[in-house]
py3Dmol code that shows the C-alpha trace and the ligand (Angstrom):
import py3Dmol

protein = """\
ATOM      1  CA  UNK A   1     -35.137  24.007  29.841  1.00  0.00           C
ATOM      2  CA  UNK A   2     -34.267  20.401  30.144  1.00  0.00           C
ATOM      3  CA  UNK A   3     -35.471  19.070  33.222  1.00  0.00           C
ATOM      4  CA  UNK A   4     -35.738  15.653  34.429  1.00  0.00           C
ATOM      5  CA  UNK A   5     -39.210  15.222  35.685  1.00  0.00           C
ATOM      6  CA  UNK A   6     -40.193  12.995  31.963  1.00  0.00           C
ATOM      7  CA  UNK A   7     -37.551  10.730  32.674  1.00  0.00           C
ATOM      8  CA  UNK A   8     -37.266  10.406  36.512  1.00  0.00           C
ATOM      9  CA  UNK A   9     -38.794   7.281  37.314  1.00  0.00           C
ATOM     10  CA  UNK A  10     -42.008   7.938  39.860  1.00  0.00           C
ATOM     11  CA  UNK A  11     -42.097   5.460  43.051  1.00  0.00           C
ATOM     12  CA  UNK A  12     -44.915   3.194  42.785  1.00  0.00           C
ATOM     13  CA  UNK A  13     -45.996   4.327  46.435  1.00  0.00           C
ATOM     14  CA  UNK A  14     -46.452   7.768  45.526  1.00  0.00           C
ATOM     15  CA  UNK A  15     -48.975  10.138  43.815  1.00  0.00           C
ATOM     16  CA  UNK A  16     -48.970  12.870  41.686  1.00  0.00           C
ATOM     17  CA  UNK A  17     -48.151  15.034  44.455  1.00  0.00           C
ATOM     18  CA  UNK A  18     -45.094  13.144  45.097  1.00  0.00           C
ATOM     19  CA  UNK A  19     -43.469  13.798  41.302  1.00  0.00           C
ATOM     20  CA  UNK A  20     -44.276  17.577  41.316  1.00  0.00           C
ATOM     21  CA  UNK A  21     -42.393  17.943  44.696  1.00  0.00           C
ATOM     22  CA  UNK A  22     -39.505  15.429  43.191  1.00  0.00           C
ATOM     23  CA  UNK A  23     -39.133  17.907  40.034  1.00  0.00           C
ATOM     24  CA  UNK A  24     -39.090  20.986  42.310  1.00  0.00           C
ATOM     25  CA  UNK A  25     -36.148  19.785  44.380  1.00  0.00           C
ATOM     26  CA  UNK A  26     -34.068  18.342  42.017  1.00  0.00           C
ATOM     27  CA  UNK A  27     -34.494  18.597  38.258  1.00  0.00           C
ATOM     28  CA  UNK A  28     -36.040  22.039  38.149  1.00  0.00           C
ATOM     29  CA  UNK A  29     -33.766  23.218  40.171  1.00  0.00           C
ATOM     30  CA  UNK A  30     -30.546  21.891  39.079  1.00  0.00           C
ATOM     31  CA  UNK A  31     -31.379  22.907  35.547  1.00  0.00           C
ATOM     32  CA  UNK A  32     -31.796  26.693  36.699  1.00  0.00           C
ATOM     33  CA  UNK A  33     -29.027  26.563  38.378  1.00  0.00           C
ATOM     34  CA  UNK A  34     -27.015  25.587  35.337  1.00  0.00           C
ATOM     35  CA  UNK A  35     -28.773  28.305  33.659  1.00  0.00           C
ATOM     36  CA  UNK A  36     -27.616  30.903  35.275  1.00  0.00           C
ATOM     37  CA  UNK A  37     -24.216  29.585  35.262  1.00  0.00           C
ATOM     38  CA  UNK A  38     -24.151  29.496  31.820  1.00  0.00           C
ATOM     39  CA  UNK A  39     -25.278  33.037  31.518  1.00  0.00           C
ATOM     40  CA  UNK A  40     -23.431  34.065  33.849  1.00  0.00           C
ATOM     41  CA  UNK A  41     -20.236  32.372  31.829  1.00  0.00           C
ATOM     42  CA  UNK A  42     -21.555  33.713  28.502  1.00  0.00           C
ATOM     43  CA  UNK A  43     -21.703  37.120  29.851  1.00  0.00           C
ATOM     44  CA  UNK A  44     -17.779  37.173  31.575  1.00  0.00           C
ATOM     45  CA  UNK A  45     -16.359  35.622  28.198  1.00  0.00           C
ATOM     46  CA  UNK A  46     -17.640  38.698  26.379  1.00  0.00           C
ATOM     47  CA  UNK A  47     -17.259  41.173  28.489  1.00  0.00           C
ATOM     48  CA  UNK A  48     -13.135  40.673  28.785  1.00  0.00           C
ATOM     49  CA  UNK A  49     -12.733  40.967  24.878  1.00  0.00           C
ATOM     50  CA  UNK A  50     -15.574  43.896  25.389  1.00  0.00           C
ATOM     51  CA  UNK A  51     -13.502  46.124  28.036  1.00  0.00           C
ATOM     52  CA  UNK A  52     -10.157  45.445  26.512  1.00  0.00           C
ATOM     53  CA  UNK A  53     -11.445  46.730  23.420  1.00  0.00           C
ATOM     54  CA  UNK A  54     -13.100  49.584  25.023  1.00  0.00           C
ATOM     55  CA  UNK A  55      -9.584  50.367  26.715  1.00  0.00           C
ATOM     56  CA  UNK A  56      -8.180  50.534  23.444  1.00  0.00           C
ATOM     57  CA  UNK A  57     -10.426  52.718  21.789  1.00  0.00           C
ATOM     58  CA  UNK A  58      -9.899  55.004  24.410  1.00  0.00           C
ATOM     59  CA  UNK A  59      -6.477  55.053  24.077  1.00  0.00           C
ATOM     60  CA  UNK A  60      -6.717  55.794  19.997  1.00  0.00           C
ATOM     61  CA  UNK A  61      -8.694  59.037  20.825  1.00  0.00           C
ATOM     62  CA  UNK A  62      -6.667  59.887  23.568  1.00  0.00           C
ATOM     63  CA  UNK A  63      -2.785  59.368  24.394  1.00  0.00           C
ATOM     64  CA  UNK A  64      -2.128  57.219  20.842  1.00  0.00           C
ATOM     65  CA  UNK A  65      -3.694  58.976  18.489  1.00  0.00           C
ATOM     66  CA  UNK A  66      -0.751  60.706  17.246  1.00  0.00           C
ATOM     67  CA  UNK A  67       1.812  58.042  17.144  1.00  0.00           C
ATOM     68  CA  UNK A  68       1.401  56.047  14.216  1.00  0.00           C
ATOM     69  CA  UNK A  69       3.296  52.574  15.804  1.00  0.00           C
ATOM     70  CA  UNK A  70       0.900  52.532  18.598  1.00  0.00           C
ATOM     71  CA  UNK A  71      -1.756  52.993  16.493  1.00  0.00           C
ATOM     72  CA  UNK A  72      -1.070  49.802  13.975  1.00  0.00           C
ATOM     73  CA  UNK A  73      -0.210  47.835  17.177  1.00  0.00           C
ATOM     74  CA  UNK A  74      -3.477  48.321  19.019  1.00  0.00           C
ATOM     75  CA  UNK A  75      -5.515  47.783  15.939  1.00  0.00           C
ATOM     76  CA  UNK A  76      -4.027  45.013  15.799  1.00  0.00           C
ATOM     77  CA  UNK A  77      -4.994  43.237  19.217  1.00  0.00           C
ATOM     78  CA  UNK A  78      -8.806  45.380  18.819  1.00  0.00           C
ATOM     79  CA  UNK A  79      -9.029  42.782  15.753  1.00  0.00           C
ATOM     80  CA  UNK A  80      -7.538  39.832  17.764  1.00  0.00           C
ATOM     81  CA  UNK A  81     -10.366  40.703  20.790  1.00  0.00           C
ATOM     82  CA  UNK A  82     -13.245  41.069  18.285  1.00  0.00           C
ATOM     83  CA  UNK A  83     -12.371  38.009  16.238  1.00  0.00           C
ATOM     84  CA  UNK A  84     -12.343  36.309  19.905  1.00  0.00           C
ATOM     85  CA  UNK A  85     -15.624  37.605  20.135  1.00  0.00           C
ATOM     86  CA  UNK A  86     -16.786  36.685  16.735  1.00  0.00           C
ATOM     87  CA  UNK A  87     -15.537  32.556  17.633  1.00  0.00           C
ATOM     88  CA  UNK A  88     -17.618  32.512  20.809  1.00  0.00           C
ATOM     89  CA  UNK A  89     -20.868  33.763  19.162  1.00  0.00           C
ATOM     90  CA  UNK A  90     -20.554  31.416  16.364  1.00  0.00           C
ATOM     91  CA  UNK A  91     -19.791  28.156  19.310  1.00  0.00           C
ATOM     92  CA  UNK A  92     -22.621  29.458  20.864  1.00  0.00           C
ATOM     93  CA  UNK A  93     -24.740  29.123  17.834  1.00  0.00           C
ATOM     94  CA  UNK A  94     -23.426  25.573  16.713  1.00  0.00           C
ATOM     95  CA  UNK A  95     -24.072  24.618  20.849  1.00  0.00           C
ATOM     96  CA  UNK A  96     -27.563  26.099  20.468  1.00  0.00           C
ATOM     97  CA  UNK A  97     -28.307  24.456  17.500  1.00  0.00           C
ATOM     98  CA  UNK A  98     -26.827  20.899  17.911  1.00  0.00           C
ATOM     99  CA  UNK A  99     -28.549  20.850  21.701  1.00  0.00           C
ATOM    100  CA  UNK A 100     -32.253  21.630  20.388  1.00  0.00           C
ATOM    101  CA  UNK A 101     -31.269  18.677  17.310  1.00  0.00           C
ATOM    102  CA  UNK A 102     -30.129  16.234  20.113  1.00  0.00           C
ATOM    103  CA  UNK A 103     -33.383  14.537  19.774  1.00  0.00           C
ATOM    104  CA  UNK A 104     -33.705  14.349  15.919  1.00  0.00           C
ATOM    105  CA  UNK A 105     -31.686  11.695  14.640  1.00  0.00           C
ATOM    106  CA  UNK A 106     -29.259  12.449  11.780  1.00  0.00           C
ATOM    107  CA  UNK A 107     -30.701  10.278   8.764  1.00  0.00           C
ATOM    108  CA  UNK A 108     -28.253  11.174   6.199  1.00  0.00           C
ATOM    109  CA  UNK A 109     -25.217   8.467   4.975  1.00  0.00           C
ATOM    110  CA  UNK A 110     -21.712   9.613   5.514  1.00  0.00           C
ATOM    111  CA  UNK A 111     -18.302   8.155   4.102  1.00  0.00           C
ATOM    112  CA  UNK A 112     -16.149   8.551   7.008  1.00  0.00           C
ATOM    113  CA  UNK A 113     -12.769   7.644   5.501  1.00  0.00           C
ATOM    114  CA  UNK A 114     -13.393  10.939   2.801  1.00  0.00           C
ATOM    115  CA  UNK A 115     -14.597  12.486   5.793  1.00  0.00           C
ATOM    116  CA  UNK A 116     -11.064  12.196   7.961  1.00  0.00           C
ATOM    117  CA  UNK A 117      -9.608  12.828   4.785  1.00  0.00           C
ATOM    118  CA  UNK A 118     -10.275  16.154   4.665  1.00  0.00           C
ATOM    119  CA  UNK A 119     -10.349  16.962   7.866  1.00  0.00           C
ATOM    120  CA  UNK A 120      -6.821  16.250   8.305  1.00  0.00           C
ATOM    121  CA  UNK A 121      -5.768  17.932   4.420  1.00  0.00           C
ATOM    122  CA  UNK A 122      -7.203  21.098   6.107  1.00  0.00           C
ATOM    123  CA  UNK A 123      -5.767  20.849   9.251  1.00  0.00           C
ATOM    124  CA  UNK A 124      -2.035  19.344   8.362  1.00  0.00           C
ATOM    125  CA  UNK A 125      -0.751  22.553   7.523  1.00  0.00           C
ATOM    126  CA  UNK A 126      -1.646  24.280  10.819  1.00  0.00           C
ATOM    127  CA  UNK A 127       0.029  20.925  12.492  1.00  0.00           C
ATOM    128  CA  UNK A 128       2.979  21.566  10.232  1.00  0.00           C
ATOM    129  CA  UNK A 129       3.027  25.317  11.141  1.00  0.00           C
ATOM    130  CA  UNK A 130       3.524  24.142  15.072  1.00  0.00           C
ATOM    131  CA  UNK A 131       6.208  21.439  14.551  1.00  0.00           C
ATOM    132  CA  UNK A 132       3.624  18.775  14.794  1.00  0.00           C
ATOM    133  CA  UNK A 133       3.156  15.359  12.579  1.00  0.00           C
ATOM    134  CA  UNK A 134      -0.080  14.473  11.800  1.00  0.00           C
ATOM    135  CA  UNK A 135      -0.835  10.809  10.956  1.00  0.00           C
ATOM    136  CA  UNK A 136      -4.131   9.012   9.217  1.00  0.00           C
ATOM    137  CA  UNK A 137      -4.769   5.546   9.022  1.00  0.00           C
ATOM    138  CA  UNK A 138      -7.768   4.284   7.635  1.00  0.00           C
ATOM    139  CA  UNK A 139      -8.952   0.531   6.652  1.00  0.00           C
ATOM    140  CA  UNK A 140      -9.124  -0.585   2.855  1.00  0.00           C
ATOM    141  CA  UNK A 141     -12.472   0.309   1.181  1.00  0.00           C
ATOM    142  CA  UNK A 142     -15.009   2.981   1.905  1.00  0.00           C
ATOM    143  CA  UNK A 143     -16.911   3.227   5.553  1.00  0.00           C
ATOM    144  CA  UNK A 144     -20.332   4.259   5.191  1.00  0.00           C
ATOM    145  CA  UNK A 145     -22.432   5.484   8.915  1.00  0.00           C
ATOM    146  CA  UNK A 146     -25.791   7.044   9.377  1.00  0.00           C
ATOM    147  CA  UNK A 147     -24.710  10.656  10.674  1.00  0.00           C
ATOM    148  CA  UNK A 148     -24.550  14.545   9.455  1.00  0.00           C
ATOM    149  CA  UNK A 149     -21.335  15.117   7.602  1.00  0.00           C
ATOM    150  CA  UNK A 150     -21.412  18.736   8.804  1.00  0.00           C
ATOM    151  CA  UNK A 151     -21.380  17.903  12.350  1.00  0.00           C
ATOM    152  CA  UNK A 152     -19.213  14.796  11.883  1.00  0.00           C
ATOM    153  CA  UNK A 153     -16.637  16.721  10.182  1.00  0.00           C
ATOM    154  CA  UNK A 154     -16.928  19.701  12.992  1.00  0.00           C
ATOM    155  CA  UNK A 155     -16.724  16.782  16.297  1.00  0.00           C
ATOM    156  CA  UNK A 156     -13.287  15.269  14.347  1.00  0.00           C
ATOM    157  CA  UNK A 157     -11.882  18.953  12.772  1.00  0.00           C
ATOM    158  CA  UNK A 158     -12.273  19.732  16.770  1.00  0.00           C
ATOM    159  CA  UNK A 159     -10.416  16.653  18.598  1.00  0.00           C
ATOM    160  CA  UNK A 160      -7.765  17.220  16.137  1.00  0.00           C
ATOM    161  CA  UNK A 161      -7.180  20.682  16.488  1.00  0.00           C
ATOM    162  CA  UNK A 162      -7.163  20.111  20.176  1.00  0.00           C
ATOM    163  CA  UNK A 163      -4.384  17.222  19.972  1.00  0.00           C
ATOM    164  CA  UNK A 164      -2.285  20.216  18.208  1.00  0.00           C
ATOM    165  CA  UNK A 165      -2.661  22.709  20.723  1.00  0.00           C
ATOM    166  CA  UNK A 166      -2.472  20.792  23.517  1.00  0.00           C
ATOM    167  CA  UNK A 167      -0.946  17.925  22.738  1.00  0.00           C
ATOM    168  CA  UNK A 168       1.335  19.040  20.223  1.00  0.00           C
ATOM    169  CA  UNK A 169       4.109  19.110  22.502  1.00  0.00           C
ATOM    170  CA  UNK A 170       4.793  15.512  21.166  1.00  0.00           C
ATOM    171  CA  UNK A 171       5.592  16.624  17.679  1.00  0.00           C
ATOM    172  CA  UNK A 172       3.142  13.720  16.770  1.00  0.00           C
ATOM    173  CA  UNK A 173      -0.998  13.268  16.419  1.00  0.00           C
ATOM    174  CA  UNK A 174      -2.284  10.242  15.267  1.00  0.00           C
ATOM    175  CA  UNK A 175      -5.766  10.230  13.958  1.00  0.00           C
ATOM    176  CA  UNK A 176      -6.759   6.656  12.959  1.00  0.00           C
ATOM    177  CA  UNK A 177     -10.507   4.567  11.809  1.00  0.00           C
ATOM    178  CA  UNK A 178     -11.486   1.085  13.021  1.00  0.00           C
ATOM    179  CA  UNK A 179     -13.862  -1.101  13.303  1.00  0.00           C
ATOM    180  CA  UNK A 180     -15.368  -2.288  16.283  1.00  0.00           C
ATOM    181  CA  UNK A 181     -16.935  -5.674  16.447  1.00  0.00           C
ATOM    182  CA  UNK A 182     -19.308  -5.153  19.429  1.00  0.00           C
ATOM    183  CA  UNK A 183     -19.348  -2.147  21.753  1.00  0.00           C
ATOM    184  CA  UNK A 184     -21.117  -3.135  24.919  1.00  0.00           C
ATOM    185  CA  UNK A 185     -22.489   0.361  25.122  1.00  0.00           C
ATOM    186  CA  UNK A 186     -23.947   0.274  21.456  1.00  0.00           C
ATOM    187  CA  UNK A 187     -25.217  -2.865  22.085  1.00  0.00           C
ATOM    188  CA  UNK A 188     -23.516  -3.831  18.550  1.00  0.00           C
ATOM    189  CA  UNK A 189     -20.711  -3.152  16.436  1.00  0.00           C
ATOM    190  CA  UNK A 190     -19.531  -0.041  15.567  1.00  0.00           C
ATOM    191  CA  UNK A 191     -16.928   2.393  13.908  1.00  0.00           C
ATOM    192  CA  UNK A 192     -13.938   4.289  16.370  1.00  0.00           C
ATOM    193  CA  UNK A 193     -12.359   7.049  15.353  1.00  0.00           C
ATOM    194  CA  UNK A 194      -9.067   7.503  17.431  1.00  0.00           C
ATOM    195  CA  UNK A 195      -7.092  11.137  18.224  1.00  0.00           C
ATOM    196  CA  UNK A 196      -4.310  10.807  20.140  1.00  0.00           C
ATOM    197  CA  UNK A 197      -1.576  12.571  21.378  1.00  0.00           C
ATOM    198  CA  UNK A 198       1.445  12.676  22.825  1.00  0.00           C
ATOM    199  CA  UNK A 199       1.363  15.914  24.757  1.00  0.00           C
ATOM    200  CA  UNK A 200       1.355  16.861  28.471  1.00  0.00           C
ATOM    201  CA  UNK A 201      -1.672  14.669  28.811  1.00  0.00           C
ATOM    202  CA  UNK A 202      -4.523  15.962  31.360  1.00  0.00           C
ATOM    203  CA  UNK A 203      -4.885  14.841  35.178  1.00  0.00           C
ATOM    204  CA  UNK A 204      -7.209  12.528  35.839  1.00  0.00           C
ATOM    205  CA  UNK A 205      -9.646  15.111  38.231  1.00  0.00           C
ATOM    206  CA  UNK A 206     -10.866  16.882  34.837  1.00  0.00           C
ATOM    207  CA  UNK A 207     -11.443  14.357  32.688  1.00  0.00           C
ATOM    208  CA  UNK A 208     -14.883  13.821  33.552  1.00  0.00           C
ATOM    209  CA  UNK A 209     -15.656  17.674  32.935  1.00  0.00           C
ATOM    210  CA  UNK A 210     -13.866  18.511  29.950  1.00  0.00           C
ATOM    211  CA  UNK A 211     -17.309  18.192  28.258  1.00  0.00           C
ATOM    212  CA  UNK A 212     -18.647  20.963  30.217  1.00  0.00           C
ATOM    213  CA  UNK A 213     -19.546  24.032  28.655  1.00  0.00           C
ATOM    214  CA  UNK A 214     -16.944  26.817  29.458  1.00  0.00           C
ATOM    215  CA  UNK A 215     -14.984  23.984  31.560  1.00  0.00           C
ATOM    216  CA  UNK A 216     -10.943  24.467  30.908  1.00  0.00           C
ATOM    217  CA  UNK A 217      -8.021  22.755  32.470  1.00  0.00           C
ATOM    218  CA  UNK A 218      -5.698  26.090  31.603  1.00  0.00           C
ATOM    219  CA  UNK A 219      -7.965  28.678  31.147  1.00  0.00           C
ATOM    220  CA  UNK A 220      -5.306  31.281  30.440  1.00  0.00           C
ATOM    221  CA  UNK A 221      -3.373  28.647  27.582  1.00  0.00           C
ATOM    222  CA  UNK A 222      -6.805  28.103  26.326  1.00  0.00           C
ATOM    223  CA  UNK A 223      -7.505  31.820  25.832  1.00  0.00           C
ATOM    224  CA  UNK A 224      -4.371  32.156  24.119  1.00  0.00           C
ATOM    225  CA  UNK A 225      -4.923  29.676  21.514  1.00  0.00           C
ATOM    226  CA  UNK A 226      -7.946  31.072  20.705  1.00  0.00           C
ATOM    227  CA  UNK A 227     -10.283  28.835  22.445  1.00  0.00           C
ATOM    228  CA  UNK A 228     -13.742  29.008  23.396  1.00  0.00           C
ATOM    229  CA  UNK A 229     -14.042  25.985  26.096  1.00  0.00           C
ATOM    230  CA  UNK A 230     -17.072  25.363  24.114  1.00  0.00           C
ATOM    231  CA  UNK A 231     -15.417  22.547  21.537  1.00  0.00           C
ATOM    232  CA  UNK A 232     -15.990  19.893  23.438  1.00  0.00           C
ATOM    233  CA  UNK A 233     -19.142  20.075  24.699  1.00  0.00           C
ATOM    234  CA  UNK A 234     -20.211  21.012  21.287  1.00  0.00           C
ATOM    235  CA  UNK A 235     -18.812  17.809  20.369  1.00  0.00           C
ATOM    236  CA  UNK A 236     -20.765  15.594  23.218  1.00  0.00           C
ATOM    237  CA  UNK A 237     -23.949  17.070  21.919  1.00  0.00           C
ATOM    238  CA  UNK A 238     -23.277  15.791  18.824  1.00  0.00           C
ATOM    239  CA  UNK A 239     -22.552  12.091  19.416  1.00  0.00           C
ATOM    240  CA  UNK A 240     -25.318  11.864  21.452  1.00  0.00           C
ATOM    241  CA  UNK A 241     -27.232  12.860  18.358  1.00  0.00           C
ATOM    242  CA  UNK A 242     -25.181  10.169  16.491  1.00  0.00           C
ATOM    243  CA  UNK A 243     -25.869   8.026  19.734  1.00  0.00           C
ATOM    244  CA  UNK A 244     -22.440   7.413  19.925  1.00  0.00           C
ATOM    245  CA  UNK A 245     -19.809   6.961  22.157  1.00  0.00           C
ATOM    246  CA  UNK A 246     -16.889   9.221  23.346  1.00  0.00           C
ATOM    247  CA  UNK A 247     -14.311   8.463  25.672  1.00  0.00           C
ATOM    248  CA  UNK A 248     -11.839  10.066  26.823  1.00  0.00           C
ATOM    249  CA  UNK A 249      -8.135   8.937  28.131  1.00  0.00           C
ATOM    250  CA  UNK A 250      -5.225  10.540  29.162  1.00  0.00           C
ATOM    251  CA  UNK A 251      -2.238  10.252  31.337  1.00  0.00           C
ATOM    252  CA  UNK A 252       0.020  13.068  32.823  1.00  0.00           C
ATOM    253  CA  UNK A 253       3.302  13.695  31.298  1.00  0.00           C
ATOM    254  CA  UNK A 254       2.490  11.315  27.867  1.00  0.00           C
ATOM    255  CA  UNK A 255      -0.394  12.008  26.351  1.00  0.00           C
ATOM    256  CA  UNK A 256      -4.431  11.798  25.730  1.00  0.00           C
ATOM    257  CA  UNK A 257      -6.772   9.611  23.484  1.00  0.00           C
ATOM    258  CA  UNK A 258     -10.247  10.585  22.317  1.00  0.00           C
ATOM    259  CA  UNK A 259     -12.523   7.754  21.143  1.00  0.00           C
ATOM    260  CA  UNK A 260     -15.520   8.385  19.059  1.00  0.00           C
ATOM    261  CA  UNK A 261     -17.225   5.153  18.383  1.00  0.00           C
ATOM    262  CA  UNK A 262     -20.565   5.986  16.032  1.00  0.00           C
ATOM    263  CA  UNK A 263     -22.647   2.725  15.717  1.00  0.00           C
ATOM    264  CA  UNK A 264     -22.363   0.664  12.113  1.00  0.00           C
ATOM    265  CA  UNK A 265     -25.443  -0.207  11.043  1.00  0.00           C
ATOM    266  CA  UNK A 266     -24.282  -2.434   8.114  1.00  0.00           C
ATOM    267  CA  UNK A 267     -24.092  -1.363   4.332  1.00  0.00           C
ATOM    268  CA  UNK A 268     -28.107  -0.901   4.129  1.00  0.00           C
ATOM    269  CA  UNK A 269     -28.351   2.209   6.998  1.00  0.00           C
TER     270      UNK A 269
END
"""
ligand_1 = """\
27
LIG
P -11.106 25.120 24.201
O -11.837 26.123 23.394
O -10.588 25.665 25.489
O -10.086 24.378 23.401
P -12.544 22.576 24.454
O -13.920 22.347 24.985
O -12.266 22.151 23.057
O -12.259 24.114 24.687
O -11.511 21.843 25.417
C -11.631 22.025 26.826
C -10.281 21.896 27.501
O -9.830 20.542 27.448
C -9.163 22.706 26.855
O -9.165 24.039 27.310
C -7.918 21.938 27.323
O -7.577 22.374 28.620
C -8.421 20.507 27.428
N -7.999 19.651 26.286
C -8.741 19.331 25.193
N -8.070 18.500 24.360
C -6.869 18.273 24.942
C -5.691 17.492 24.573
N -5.645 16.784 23.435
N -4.637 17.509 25.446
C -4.682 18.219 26.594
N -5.747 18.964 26.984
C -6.822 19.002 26.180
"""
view = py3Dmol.view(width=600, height=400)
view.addModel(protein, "pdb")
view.setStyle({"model": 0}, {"cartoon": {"style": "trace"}})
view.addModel(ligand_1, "xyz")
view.setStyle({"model": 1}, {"stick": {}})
view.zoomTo()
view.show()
């Protein structure tokens, strides 16, 4: 469990004593806490798909099983419920893995204009599909940054297929590269990537949780696109591995912007 007792600093006026009962009452604590909301989370976002399909299996051996349209129709949404199943075990594997990486820095080199590339080639029909235009611009020349394409490719396929679900509304999502000449928080230059939107946009009270695990703004529209709530907190946990940046912008009624600025490290890594 991480717990803060490493990194909290320790008053010079106190003792050993003094940092045990510091972890106890906060760090500790607070990361149980989180814990067992997580769990707790976990085990309500599998047991809804869980009873509904229960429900319908009980219906097929009882009242259905002789009418052949009920039957095809409740397969159907039993395949619907277990593929919702299927998509939260496999975010909670990418969460599980990506959090117990955070500390081991990617040391592979990644071409990020390729890289957006195909992220949007696979994702512009789907855009199509839901009326919505999907734009790339990207500099002259190739971009090269220190990162895992893998989890690059899943933080960017993720921000874009949330600008289509819920900020397709605006029939437009832009996704566009840049370079940065100094980001205060890198302490340096760096590369953005930019996904915007211009959907309903997001109210300003849950912009600083988005990143939460589980956290939605709609839980119910979520659920019916087929989301986890796990996206973007799998994608937090993987620019912090990149120690990179991501911010976050959006205004009600007209759209949002997500900001991932990775840090360039010039053409030799
Ligand atoms: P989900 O699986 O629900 O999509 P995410 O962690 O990817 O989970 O996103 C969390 C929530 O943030 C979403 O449920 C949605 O309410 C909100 N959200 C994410 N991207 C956008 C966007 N581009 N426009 C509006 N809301 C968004």
């Amino acid at each position: 469990i991480p717990c803060d007792i490493t990194t909290s600093p320790l008053p010079p006026a106190m003792g050993e004593g003094a940092l045990i009962a510091l972890a106890d009452g906060s760090g500790i604590e607070q990361a149980d806490q989180m814990r067992r909301d997580f769990v707790a989370n976990v085990s309500h976002e599998l047991r809804t798909p869980l009873t509904a399909l229960i429900g319908f299996i009980e219906t097929l051996r009882g009242p259905a099983r002789d009418d052949a349209g009920a039957r095809s129709r409740f397969l159907g949404i039993m395949e619907a419920e277990a593929g919702r199943m299927n998509r939260l075990v496999a975010d909670l594997l990418s969460l599980s893995r990506v959090e117990s990486d955070e500390r081991r820095r990617p040391s592979g080199r990644v071409e990020l204009t390729g890289l957006l590339r195909g992220v949007v080639d696979t994702l512009v029909q789907r855009a199509e599909a839901a009326g919505v235009k999907l734009d790339l611009t990207l500099p002259p020349g190739e971009v090269r940054v220190t990162g895992d394409a893998d989890q690059l490719v899943q933080v960017f396929q993720n921000l874009v297929e949330n600008a289509v679900k819920y900020g397709g509304s605006g029939g437009w999502v832009g996704v566009s590269l840049a370079h940065v000449a100094h980001e205060p928080r890198l302490r340096g230059p760096g590369w953005s990537v930019l996904v915007e939107d211009r959907g309903d946009g997001i109210e300003a009270l849950h912009l600083p949780r988005l990143t939460e695990r589980f956290y939605r703004v709609d839980a119910h529209r979520s659920r019916a696109e087929g989301g986890t709530g796990l996206g973007l907190a799998i994608v937090k946990h993987i620019i912090n591995r990149h120690r990179g940046q991501l911010r976050i912008e959006s205004v009600k009624g007209k759209g949002s912007r997500f900001t991932v600025i990775l840090p360039d490290r010039g053409t030799g890594g």
